[in-house]
Rosetta silent file (secondary structure, phi, psi, omega in degrees, C-alpha in Angstrom):
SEQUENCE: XXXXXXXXXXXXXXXXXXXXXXXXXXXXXXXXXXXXXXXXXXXXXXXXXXXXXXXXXXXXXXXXXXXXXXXXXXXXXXXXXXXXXXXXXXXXXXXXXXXXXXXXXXXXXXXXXXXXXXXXXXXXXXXXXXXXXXXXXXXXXXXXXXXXXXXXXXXXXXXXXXXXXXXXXXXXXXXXXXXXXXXXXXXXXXXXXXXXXXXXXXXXXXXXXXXXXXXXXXXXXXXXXXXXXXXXXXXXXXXXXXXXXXXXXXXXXXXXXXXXXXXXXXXXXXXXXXXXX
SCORE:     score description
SCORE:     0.000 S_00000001
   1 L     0.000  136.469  164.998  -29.701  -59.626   -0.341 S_00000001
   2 L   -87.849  129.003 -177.107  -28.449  -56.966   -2.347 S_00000001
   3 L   -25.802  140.290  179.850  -26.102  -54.320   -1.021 S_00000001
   4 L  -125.658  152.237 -163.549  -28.131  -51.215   -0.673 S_00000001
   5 L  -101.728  146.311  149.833  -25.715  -47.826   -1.115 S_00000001
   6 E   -70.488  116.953  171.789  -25.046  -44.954    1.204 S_00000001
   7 E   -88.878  121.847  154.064  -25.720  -41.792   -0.681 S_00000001
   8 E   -96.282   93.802 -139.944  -23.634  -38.859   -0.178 S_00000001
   9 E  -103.343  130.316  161.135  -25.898  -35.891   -0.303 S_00000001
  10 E   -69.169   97.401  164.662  -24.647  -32.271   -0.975 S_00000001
  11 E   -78.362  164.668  174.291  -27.112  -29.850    0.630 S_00000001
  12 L   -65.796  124.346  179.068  -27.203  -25.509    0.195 S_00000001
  13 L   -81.154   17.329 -176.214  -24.678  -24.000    1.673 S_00000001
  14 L   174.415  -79.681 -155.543  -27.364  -21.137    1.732 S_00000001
  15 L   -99.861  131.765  172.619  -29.334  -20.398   -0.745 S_00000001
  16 H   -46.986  -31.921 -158.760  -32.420  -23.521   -1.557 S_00000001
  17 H   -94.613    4.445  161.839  -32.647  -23.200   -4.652 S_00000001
  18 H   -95.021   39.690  171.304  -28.990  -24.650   -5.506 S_00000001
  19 L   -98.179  149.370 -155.442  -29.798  -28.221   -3.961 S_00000001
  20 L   -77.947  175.067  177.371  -30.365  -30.501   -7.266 S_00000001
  21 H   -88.523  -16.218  154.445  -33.209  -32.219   -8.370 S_00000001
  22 H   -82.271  -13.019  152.617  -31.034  -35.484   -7.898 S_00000001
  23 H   -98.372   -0.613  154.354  -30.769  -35.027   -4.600 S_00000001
  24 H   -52.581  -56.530 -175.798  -34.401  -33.888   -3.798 S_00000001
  25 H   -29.111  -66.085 -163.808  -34.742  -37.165   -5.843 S_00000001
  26 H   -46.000  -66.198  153.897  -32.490  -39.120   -3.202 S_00000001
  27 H    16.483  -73.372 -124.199  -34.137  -37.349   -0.573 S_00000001
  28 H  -115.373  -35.904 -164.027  -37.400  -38.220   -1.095 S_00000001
  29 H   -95.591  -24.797  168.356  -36.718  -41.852   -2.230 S_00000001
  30 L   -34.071  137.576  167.294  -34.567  -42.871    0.919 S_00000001
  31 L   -81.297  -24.410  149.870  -35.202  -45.276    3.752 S_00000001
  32 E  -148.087  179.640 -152.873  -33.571  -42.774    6.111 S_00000001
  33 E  -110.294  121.841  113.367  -31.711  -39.202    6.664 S_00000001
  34 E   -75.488  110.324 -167.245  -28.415  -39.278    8.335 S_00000001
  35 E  -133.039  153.486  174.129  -27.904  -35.870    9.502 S_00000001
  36 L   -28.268  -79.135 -164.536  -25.619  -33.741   11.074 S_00000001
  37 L  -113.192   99.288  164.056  -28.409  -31.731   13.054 S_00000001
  38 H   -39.910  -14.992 -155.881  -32.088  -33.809   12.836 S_00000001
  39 H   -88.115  -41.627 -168.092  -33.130  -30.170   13.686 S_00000001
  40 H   -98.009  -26.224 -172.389  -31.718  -28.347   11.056 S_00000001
  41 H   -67.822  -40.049 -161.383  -32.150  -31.036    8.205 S_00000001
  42 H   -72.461  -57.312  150.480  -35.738  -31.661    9.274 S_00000001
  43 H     8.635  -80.695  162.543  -36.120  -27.770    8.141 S_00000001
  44 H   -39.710  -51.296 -171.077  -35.181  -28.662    4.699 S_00000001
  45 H   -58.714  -33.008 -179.170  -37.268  -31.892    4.110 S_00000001
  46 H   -56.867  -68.472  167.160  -39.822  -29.388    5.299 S_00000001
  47 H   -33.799  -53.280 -170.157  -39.169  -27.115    2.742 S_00000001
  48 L   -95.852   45.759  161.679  -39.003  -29.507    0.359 S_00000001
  49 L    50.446   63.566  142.866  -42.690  -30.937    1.122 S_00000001
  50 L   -95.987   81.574 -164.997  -40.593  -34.614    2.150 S_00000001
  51 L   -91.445  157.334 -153.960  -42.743  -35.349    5.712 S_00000001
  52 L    14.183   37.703  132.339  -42.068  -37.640    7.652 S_00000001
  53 L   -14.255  135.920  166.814  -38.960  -39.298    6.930 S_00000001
  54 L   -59.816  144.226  163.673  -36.635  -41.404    9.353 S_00000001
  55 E  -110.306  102.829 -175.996  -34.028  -39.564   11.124 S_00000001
  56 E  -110.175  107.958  150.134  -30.394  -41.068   12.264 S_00000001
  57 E   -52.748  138.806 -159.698  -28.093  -38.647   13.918 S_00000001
  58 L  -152.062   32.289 -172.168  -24.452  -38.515   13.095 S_00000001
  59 L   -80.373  155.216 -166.085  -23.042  -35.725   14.920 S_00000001
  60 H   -18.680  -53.607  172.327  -19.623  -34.785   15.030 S_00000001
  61 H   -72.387   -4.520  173.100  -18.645  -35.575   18.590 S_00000001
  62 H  -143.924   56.784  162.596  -19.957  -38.928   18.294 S_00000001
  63 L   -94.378  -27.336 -178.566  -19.539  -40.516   14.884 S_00000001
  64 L   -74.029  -54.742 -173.924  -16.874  -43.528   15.430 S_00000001
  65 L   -38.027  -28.081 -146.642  -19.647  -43.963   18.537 S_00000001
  66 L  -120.461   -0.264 -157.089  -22.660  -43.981   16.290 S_00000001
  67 H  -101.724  -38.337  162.160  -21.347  -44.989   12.393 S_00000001
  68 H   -39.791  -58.210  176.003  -21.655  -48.976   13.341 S_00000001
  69 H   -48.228  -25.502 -178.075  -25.147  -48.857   14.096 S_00000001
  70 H   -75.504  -54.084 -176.345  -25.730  -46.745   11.052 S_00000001
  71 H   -55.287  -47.542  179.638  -23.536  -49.655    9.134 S_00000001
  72 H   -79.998    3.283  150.092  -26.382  -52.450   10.423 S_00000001
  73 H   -59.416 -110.052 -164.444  -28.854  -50.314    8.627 S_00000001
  74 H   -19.802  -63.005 -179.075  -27.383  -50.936    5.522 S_00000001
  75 L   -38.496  -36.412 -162.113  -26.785  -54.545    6.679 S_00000001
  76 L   -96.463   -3.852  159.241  -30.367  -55.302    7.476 S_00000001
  77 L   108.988   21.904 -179.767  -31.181  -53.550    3.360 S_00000001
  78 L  -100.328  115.898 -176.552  -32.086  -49.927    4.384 S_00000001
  79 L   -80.396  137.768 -173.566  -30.568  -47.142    2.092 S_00000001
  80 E  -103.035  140.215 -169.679  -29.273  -44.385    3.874 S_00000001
  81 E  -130.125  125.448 -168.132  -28.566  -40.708    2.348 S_00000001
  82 E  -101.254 -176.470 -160.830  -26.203  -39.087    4.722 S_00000001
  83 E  -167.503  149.130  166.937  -26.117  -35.198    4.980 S_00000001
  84 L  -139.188 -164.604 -156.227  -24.623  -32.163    7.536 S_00000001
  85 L   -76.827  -38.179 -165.194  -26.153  -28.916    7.799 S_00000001
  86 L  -159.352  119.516  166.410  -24.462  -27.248    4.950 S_00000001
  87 E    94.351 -145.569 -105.359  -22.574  -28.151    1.616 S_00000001
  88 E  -144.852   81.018 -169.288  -20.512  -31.478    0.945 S_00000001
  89 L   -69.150 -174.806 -152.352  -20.390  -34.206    4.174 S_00000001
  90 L    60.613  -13.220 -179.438  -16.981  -35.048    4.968 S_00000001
  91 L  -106.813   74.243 -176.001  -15.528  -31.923    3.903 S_00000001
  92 L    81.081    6.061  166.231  -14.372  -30.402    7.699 S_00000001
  93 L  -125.677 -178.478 -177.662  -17.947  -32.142    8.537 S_00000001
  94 L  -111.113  177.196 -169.875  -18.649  -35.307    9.433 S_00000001
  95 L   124.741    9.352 -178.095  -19.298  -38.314    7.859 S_00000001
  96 H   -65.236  -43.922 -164.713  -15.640  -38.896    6.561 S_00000001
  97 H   -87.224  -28.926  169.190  -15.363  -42.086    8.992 S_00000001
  98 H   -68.725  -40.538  173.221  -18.842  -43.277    8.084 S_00000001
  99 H   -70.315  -31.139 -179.447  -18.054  -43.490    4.210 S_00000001
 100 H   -77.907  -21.876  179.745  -14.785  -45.227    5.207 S_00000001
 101 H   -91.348  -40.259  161.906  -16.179  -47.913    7.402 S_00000001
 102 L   -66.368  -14.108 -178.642  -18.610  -48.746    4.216 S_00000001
 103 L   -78.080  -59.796 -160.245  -16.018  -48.667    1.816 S_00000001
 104 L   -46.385  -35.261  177.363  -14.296  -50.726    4.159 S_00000001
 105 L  -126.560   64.798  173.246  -17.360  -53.634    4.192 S_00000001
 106 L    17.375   51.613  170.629  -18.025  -53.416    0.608 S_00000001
 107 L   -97.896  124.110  174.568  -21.196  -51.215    0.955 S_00000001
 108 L   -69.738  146.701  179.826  -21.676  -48.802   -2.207 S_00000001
 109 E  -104.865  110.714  171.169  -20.867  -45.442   -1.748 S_00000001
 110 E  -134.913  142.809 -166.633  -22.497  -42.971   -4.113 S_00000001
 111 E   -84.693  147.921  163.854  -21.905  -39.227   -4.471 S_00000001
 112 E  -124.976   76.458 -162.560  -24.999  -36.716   -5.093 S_00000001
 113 L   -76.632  166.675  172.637  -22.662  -33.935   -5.487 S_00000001
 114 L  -174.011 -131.011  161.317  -23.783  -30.171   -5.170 S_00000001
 115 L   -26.827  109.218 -177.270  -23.061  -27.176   -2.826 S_00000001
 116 L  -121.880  148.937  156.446  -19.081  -26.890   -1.626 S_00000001
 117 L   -98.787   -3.259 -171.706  -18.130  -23.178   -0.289 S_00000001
 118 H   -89.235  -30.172 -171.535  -14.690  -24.371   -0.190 S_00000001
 119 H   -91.122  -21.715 -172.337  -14.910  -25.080   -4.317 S_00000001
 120 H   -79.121  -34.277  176.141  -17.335  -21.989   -4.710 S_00000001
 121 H   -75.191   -1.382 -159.852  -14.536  -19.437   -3.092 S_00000001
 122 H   -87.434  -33.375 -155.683  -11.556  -21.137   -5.044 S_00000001
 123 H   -71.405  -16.424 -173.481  -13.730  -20.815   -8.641 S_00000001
 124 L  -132.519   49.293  155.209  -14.178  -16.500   -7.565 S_00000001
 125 L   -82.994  -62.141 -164.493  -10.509  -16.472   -6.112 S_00000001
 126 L    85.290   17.316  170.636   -9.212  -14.728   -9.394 S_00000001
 127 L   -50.281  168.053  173.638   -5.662  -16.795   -8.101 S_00000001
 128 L   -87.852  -46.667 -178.343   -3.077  -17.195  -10.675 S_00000001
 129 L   -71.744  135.469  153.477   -2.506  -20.868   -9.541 S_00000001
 130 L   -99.730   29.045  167.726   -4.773  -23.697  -11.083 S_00000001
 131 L  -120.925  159.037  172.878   -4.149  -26.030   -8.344 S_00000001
 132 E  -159.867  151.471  169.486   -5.513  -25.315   -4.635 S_00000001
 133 L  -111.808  147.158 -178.970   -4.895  -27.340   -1.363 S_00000001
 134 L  -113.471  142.998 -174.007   -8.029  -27.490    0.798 S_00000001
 135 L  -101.808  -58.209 -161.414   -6.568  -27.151    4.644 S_00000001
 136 L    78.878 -167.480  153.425   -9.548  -27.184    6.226 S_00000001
 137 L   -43.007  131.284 -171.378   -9.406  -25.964    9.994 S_00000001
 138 L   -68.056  106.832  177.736   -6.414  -24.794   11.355 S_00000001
 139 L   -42.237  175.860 -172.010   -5.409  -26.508   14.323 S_00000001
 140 L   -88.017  -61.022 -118.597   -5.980  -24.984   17.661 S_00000001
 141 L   -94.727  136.068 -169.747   -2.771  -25.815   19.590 S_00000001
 142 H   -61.119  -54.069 -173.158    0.073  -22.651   18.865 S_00000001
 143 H   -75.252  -47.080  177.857    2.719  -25.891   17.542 S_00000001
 144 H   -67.333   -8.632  176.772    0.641  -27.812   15.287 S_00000001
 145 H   -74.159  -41.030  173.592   -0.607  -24.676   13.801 S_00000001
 146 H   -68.459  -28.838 -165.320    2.891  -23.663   12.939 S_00000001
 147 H   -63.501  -66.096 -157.858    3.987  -27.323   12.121 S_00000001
 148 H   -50.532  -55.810 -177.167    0.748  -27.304    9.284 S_00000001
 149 H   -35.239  -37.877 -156.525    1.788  -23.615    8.244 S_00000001
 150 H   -95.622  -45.828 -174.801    5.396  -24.435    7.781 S_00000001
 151 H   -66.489  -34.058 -157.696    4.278  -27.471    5.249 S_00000001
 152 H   -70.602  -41.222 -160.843    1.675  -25.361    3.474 S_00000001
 153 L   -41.335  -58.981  153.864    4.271  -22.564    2.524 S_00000001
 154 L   -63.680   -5.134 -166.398    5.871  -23.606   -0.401 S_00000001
 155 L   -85.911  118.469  166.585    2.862  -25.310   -2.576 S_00000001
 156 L   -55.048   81.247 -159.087    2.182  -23.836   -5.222 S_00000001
 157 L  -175.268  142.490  163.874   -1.255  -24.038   -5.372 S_00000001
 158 E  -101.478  155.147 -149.972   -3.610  -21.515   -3.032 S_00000001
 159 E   -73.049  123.834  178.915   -4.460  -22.218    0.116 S_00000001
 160 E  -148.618  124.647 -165.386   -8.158  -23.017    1.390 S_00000001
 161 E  -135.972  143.908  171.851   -9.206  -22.935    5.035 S_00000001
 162 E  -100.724  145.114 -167.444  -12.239  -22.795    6.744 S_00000001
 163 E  -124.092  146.945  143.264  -12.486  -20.248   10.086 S_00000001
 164 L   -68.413  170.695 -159.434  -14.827  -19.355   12.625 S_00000001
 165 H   -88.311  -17.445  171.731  -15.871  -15.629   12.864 S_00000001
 166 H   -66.506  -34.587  177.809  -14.381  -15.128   16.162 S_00000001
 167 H  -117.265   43.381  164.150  -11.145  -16.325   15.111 S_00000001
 168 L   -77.961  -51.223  162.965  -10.850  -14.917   11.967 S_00000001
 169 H   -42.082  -61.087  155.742   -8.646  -11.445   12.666 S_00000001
 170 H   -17.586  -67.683  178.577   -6.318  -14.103   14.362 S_00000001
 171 H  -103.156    4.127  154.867   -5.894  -16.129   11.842 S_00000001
 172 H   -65.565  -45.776  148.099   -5.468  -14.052    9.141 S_00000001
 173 H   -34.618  -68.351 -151.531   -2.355  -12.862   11.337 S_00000001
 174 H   -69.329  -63.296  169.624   -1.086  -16.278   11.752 S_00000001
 175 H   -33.315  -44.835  164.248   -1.276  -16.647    8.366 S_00000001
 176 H   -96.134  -14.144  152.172    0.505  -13.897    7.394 S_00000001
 177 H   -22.779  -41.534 -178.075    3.025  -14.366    9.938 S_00000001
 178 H  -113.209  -13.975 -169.129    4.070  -17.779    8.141 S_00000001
 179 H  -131.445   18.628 -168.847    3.381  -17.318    4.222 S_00000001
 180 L    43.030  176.690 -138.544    3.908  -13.550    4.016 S_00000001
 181 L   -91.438  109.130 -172.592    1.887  -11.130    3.242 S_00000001
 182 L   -93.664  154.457  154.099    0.276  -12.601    0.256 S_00000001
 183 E   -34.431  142.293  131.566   -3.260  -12.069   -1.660 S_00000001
 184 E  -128.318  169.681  168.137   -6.316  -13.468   -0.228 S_00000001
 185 E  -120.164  147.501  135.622  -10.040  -13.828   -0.524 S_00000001
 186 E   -80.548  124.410  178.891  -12.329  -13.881    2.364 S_00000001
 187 E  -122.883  123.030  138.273  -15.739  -15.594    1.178 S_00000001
 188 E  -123.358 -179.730  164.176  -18.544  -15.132    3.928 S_00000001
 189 L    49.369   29.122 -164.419  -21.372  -15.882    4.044 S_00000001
 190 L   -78.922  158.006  165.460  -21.675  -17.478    0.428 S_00000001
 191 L    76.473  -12.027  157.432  -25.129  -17.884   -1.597 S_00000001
 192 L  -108.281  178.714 -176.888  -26.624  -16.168    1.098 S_00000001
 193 L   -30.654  -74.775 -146.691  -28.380  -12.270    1.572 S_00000001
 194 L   -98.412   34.876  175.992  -25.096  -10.938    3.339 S_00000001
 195 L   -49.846  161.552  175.210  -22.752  -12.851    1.258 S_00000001
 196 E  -167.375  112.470 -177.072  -19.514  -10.867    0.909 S_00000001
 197 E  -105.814  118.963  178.550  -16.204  -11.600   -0.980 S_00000001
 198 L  -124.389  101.361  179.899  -13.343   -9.364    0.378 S_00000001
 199 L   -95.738  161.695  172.382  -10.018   -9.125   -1.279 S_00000001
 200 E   160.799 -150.430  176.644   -6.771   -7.634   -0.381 S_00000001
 201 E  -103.507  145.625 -173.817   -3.440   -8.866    1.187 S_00000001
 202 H   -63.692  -19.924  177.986   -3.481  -10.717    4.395 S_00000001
 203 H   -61.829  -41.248 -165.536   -2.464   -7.639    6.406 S_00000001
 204 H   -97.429  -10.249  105.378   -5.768   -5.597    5.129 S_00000001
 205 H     5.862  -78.754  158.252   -7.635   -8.337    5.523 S_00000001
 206 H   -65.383  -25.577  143.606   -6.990   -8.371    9.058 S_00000001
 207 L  -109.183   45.509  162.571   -7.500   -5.234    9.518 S_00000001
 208 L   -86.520  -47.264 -179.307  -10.739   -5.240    7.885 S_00000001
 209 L  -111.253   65.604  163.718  -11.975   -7.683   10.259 S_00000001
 210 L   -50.605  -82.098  174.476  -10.292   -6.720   13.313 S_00000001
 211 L   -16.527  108.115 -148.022  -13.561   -6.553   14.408 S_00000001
 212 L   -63.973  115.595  149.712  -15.480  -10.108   15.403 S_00000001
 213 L   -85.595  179.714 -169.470  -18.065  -11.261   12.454 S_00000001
 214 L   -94.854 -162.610  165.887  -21.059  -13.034   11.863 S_00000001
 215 L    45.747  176.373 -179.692  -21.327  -16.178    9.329 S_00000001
 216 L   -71.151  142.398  178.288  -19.212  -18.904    7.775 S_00000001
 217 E  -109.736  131.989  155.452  -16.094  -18.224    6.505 S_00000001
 218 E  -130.991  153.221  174.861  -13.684  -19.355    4.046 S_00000001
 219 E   -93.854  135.465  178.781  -10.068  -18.348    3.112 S_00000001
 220 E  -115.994   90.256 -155.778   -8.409  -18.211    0.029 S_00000001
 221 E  -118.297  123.580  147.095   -4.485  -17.141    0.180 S_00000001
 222 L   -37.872  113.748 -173.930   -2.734  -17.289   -2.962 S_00000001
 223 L   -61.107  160.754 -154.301    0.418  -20.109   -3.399 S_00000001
 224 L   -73.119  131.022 -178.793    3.978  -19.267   -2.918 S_00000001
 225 L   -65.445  177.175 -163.847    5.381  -17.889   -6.271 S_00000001
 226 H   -76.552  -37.527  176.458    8.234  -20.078   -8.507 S_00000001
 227 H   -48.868  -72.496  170.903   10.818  -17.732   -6.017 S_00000001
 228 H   -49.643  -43.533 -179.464    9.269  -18.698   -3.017 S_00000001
 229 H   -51.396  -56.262 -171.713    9.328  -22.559   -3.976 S_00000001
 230 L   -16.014  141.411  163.516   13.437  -22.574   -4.753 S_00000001
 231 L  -104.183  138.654 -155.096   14.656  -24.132   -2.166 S_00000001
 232 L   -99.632  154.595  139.184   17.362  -21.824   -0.612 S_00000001
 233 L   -29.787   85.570 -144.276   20.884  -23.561    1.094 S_00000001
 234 L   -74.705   11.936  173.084   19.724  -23.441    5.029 S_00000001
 235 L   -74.183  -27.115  178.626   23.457  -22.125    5.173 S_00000001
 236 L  -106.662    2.630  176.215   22.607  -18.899    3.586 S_00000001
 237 H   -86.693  -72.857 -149.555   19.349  -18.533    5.887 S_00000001
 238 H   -73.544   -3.647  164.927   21.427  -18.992    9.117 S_00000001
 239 H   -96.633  -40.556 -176.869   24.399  -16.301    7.715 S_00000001
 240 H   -52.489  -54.749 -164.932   21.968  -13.827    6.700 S_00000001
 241 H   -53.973  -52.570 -152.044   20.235  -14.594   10.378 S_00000001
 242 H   -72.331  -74.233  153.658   23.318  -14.229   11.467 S_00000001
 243 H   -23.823  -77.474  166.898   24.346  -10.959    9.789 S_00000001
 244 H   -20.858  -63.678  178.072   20.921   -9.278   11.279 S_00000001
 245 H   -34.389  -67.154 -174.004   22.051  -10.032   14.426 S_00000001
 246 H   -71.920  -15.254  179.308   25.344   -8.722   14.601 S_00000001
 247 H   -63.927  -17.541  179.522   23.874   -5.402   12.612 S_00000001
 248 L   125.576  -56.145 -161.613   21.643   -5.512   16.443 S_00000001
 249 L   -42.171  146.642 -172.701   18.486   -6.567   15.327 S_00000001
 250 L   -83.393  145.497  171.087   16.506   -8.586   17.679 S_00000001
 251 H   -46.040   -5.554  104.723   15.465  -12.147   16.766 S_00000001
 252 H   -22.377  -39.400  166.682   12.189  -10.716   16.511 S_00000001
 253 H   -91.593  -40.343  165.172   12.537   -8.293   14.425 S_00000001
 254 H   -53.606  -52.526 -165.246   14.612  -10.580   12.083 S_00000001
 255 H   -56.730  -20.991 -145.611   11.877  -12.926   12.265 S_00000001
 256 H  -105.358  -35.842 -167.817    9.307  -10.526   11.342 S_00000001
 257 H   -81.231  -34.108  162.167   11.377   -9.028    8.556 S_00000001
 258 L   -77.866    2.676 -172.432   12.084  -12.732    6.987 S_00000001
 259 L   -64.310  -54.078  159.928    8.495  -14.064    7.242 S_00000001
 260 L    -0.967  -77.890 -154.303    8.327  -13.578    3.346 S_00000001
 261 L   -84.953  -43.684 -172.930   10.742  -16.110    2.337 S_00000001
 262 L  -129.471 -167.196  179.802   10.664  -18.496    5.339 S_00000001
 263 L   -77.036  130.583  142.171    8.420  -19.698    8.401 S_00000001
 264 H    -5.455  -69.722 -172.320    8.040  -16.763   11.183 S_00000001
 265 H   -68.291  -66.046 -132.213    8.628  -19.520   13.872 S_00000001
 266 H   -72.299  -55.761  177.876   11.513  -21.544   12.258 S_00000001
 267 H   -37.330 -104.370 -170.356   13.501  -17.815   11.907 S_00000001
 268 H     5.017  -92.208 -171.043   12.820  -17.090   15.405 S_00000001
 269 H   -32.409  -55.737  178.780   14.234  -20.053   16.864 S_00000001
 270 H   -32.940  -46.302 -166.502   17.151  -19.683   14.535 S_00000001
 271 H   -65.602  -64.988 -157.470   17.553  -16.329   15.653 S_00000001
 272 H   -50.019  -40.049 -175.201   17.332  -17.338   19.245 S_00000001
 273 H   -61.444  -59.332  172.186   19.947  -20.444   19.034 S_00000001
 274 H   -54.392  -32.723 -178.587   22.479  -18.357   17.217 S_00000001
 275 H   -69.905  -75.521  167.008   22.230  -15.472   19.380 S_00000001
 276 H   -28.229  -30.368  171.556   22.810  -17.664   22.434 S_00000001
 277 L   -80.554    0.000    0.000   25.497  -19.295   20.720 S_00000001
């Protein structure tokens, strides 16, 4: 029997009318849907007069549970077009492990590309850099958030993280807290009615949205300049640190004042160890 391919379908990150006519196509021609949310996908097909269609769920908290069974679809000759709720699957959604486990047992994999919001805020950044790192979500946990921060800092290239709206004001802090206070974009809401692209520096940023918002978010921070990349002599970090000190200043305040150049956290400690010493 011949291999039948898993399509990887881009759906609208908002607005209907950008999902393509090759992936209506896909759609429409499939033996089943793997979607994020049957709930919210079946919505679309609706729109887009496809009725009754199969439905295989593939949601986040249980995809390594659920992407074998999905795999003996294909096995038994049914093509599957997977999907998530919004945009690009695999990209901070799932379906990352399901395309890997098919790779993995020589099933074709074919892209239906379309909707990204992470590629739609980088193309109306107005950055300098023509490289970008996509971050995704930030970890939760206070050290790995600093660990990822403290790698991201030097690349030249801006920055691209997806937030929720509750923890946006946060992490627009954290952020500048580790990469100084740099340009960003805020994208919400793109391609839909209250879309809104908000520039400024990460401090006015944050306190634009002190305040808790609605809709999806993405970040945009501008990369570290050719200054910021040098790599400085950590000898002249811990006598400067050092200086600061004996001038009074608290390891805090050094920390706060040095965020620019290096990580917020790594200063600190420095601060604290020398002071103690």
């Amino acid at each position: 029997m011949r291999a039948v391919p898993l399509y990887v379908v881009a759906t609208p990150i908002g607005n209907l009318q950008d999902l393509t006519e090759r992936a209506r196509e896909v759609l429409a021609a499939c033996d089943a849907v793997v979607a994020e949310d049957t709930r919210h996908t079946g919505q679309l097909l609706k729109h887009l007069g496809i009725e009754k269609k199969p439905f295989l769920a593939l949601p986040a908290y249980d995809e390594a549970g659920r992407a074998d069974a999905l795999l003996r679809r294909l096995a038994e000759g049914s093509s599957l077009a997977l999907v998530t709720d919004a945009g690009t699957p695999g990209i901070s959604d799932p379906g990352a492990l399901l395309v890997r486990r098919a790779v993995e047992q020589g099933y074709p994999v074919v892209p239906v590309p379309g909707p990204s919001a992470a590629i739609s805020a980088v193309s109306v950044s107005g950055f300098a850099q023509p490289r970008f790192h996509f971050a995704g979500f930030l970890p939760r946990k206070v050290k790995a958030r600093a660990g990822m921060l403290d790698e991201l800092r030097p690349l030249r290239a801006q920055l691209v993280f997806y937030e929720s709206p509750h923890r946006l004001a946060a992490t627009l802090g954290d952020l500048q807290a580790a990469l100084g206070d740099r340009p960003a974009l805020v994208a919400r809401e793109l391609t839909k009615v209250h879309e809104e692209l908000a520039r400024g520096t990460l401090s006015q940023l944050a306190a634009r949205f002190s305040n808790e918002v609605r809709g999806e978010i993405v970040i945009v921070v501008s990369g570290a300049s050719a200054v910021e990349e040098e790599q400085e002599d950590p000898s002249d970090l811990e006598r400067e640190v050092r200086e600061r000190l004996e001038r009074g200043e608290r390891p805090k305040e050094i920390a706060e004042a040095l965020s620019g150049r290096h990580g917020k956290r790594e200063v600190y400690q420095l601060a604290l160890k020398l002071k103690g010493s």
